[in-house]
N, C-alpha and C positions, 0 to 999 in steps of 0.2 A: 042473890047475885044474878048478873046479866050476864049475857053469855055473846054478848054484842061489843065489836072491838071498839077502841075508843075513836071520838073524831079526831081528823086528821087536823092540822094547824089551815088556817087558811092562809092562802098566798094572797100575798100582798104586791102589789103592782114594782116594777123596780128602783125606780124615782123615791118607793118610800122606804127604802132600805137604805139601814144609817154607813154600812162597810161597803155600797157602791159609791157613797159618795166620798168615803176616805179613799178611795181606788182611784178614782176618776178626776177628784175634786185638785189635789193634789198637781198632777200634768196641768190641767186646767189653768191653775193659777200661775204657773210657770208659760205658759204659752203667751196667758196673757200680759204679765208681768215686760216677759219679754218683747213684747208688739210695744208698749209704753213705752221701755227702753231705746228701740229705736225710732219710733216719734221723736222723743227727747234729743237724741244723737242728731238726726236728721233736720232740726228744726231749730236747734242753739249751737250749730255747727261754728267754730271759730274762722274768721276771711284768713284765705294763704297772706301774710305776708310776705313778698316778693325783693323787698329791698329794706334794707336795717336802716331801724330810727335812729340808732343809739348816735352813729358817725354824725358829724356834721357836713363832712366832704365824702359822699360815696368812692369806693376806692375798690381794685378788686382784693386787698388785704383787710378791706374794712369787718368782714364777714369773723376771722381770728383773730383782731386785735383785743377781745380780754382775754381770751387764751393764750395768746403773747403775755399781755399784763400780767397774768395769775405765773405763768412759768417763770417768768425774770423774777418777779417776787419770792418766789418760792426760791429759788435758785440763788438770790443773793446771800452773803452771808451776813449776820450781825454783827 
């Protein structure tokens, strides 16, 4: 028998270590994920409409009238 301790493990640089990249990898893909998302947002952004199709004579009531529609409906009886 030897009377000489065993060798030590060698270190491996940290890029090649599999639990820094579950540490790291993780945020990572959430940061980036999130950058894409607002690309996305920013870039198929829907135009304000400013005035309702639906009326054929703009009107300043024209904006509640199926919300009128829908209440009377509702409200009548059978």
């Amino acid at each position: 028998m030897s009377d000489m301790p065993p060798n030590p493990p060698a270190r491996r640089p940290v890029w090649r270590e599999p639990m820094m990249w579950l540490v790291v990898g993780g945020p990572m893909i959430v940061v980036v994920a999130s950058l894409a998302t607002m690309v996305l947002a920013i870039r198929g952004a829907d135009p304000i409409v400013t005035s309702p199709t639906f009326a054929p004579t703009p009107s300043p009531d024209a904006s509640r009238q199926p919300a009128v529609q829908a209440r009377n409906h509702a409200a009548t009886p059978r």
